[in-house]
C-alpha positions as CSV (number, residue, x, y, z in Angstrom):
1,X,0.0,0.0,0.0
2,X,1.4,3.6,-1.4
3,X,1.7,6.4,2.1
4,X,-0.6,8.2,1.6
5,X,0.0,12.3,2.2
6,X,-3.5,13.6,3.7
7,X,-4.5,17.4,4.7
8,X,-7.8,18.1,6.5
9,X,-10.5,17.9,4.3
10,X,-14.6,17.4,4.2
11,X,-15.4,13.9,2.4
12,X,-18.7,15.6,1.4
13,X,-16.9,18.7,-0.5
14,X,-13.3,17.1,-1.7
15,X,-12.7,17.2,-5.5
16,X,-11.5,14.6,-7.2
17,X,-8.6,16.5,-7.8
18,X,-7.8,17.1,-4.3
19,X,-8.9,12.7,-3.6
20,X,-5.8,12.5,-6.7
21,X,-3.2,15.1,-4.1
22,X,-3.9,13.2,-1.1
23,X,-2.5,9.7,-2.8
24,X,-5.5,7.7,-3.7
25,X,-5.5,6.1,-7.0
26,X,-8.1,7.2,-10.2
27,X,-9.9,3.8,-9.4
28,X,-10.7,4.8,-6.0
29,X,-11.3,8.3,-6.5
30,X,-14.1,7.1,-9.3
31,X,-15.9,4.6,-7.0
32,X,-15.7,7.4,-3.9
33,X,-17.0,10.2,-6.5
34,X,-19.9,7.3,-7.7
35,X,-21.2,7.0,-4.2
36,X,-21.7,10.7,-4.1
37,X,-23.1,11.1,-7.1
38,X,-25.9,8.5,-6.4
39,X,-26.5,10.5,-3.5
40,X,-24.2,9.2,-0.4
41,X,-23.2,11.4,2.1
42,X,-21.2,11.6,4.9
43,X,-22.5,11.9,8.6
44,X,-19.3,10.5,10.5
45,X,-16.0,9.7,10.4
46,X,-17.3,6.1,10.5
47,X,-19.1,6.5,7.3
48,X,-15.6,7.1,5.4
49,X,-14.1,3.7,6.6
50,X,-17.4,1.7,5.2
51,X,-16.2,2.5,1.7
52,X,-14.9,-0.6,0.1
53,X,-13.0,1.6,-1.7
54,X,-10.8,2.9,1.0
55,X,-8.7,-0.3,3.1
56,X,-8.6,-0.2,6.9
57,X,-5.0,0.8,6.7
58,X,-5.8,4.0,4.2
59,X,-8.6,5.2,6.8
60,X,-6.0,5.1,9.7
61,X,-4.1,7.7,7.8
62,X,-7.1,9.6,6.5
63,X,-9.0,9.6,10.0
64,X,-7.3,12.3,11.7
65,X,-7.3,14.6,8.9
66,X,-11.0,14.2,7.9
67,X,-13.7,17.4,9.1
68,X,-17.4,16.6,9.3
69,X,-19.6,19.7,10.4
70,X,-22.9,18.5,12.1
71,X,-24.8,17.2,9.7
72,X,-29.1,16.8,10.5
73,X,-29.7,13.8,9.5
74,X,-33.4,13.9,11.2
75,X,-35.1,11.0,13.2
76,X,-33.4,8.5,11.5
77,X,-29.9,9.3,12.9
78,X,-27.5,6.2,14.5
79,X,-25.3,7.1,17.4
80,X,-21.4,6.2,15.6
81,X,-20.1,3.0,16.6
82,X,-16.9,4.7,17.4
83,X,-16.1,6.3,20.9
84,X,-17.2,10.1,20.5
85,X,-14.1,12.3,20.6
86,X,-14.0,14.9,23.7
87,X,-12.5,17.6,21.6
88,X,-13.2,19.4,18.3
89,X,-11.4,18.9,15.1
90,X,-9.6,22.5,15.8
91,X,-8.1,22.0,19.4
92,X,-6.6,18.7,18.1
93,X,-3.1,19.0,18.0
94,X,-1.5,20.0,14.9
95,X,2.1,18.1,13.3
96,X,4.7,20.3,12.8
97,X,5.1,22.2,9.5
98,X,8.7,21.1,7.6
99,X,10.2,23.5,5.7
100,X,9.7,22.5,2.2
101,X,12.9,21.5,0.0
102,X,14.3,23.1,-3.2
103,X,14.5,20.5,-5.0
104,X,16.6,19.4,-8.4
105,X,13.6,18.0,-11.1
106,X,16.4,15.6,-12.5
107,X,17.7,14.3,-9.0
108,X,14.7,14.8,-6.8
109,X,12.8,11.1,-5.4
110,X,8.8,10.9,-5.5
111,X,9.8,10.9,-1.2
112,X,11.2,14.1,-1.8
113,X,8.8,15.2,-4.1
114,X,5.8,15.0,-2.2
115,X,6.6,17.6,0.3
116,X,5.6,20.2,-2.3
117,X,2.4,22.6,-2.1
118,X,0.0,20.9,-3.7
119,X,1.9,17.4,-4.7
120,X,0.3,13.9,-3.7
121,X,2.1,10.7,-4.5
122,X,0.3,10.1,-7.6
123,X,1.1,13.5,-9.4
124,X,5.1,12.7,-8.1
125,X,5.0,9.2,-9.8
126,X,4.2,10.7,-12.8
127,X,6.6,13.5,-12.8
128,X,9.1,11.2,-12.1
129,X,7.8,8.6,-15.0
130,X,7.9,11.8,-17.2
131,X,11.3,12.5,-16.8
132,X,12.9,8.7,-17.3
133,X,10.9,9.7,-20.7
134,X,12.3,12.4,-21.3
135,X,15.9,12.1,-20.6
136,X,15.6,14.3,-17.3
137,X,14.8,18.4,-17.7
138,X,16.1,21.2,-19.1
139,X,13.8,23.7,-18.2
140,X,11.5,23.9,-15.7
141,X,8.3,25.1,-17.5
142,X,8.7,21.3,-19.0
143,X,6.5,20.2,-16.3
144,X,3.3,21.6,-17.6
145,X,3.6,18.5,-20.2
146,X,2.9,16.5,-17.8
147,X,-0.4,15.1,-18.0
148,X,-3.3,16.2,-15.3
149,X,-0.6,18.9,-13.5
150,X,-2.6,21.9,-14.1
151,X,-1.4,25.6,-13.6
152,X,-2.5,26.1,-10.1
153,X,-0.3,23.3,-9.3
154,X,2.4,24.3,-11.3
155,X,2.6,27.9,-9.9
156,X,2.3,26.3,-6.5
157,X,5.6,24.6,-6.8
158,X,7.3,26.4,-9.1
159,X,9.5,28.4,-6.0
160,X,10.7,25.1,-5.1
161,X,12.1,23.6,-8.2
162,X,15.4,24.0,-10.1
163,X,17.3,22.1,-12.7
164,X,20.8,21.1,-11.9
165,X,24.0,20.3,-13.4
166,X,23.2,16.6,-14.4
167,X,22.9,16.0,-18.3
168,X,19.5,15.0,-20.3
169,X,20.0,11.4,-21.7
170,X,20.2,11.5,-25.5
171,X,19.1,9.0,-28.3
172,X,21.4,8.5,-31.2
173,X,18.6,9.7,-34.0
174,X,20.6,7.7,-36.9
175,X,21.1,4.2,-34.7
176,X,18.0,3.7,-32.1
177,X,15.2,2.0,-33.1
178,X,11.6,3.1,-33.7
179,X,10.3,1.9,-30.1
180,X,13.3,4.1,-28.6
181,X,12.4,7.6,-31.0
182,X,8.4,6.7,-30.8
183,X,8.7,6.6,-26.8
184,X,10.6,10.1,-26.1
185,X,7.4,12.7,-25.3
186,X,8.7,15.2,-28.3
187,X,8.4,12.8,-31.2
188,X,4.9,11.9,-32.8
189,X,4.6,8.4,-34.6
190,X,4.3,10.3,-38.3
191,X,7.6,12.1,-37.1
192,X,9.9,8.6,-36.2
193,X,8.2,6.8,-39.7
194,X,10.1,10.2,-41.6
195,X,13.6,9.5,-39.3
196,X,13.4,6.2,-40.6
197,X,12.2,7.4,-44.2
198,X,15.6,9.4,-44.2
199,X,18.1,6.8,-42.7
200,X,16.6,4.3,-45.0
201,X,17.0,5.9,-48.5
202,X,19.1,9.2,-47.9
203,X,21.5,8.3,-45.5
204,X,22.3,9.6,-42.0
205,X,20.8,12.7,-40.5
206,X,23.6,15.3,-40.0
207,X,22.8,17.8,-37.3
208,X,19.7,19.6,-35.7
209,X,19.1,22.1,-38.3
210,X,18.4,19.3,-40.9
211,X,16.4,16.7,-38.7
212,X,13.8,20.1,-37.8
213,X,13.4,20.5,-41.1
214,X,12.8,16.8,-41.5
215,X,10.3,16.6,-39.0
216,X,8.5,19.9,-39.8
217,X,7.2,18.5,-43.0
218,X,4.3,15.9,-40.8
219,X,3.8,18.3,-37.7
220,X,5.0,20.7,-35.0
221,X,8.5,20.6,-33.5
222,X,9.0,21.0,-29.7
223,X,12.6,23.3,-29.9
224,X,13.4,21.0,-26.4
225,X,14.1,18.1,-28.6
226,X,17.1,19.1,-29.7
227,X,18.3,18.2,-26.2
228,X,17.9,14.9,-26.6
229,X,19.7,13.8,-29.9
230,X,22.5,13.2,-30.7
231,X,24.0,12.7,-34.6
């Protein structure tokens, strides 16, 4: 089971997106959003560990964070099966804040990662399965390709992040094959067929200026790319 990385929140009012920061997974955050849609609603803290979606462990590390309001729920009302708490959710005592990390994109674990504004384990797994893509970062702003990391995110963590000294990996455009160009994030399917095109009845591809060119002629060129070649 993945640690999760909980803040408070209201299980009747949480976004998906914010289900997504905390760690859960897209399958669990659809069957949670299902059962609210249909109408469920949660009364007590108790109501949150009947989900089938959510184990026993996940609801010991979700339970402290999680603020229900009274909620009327009329006649019909069950006392909780668990022992009613003596003090309110705001004189509970509070972890320490950590000072959050600058952190290097191309050297930085999803450990690390996590104790960003805004950054659950599954948005880290992905920045960190975007970059062994990739070839590690050379800006930055790169991270907006990542799929689901919206702007608010992005601006959120932006004061934290820098790129370091390390290198980018680089493919050999005239001697990889067409699983290694067709899997970097800056080349389309129509763009590796024309690579191959080239090798195959022109010869080698000399440098940068004539492999943008090349690739211009079936769609758009990210200017990043050129990072990650080699000739």
């Amino acid at each position: 089971m993945a640690e999760l990385h909980p803040f408070p929140f209201n299980p009747n009012t949480i976004t998906e997106d914010e289900w997504l920061q905390i760690g859960l997974t897209d399958r669990q955050v659809r069957s949670i959003m299902n059962y609210k849609a249909k109408g469920g609603r949660f009364y007590s803290k108790s109501d949150v560990e009947k989900l089938y979606a959510i184990s026993e462990e996940e609801f010991a590390q979700l339970e402290p964070f999680i603020v229900l309001p009274e909620v009327q729920r009329g006649n019909t009302s069950k006392p909780s099966s668990r022992k009613k708490e003596s003090w309110s959710f705001e004189d509970k005592p509070k972890p320490e804040k950590k000072d959050i990390p600058i952190v290097d994109l191309n050297t930085v674990d999803s450990t690390t990662l996590v104790e960003l504004p805004r950054m659950g384990g599954y948005m880290a797994s992905r920045i960190i399965a975007f970059r062994e893509k990739l070839g590690g970062f050379v800006e930055v702003e790169q991270l907006r390709d990542v799929k689901g990391l919206d702007s608010t995110r992005f601006a959120a963590m932006q004061p934290y992040l820098l790129i370091g000294d390390s290198e980018t990996k680089r493919i050999d455009v005239n001697r990889a094959d067409f699983k290694t160009l067709v899997s970097h994030p800056y080349l389309s399917y129509e763009q590796v067929k024309r690579i191959f095109k080239q090798r195959e009845t022109r010869g080698m591809i000399k440098n940068w200026a004539q492999l943008e060119a090349l690739l211009n002629e079936v769609g758009e060129v990210n200017p990043l790319l050129e990072n990650y070649l080699i000739y």
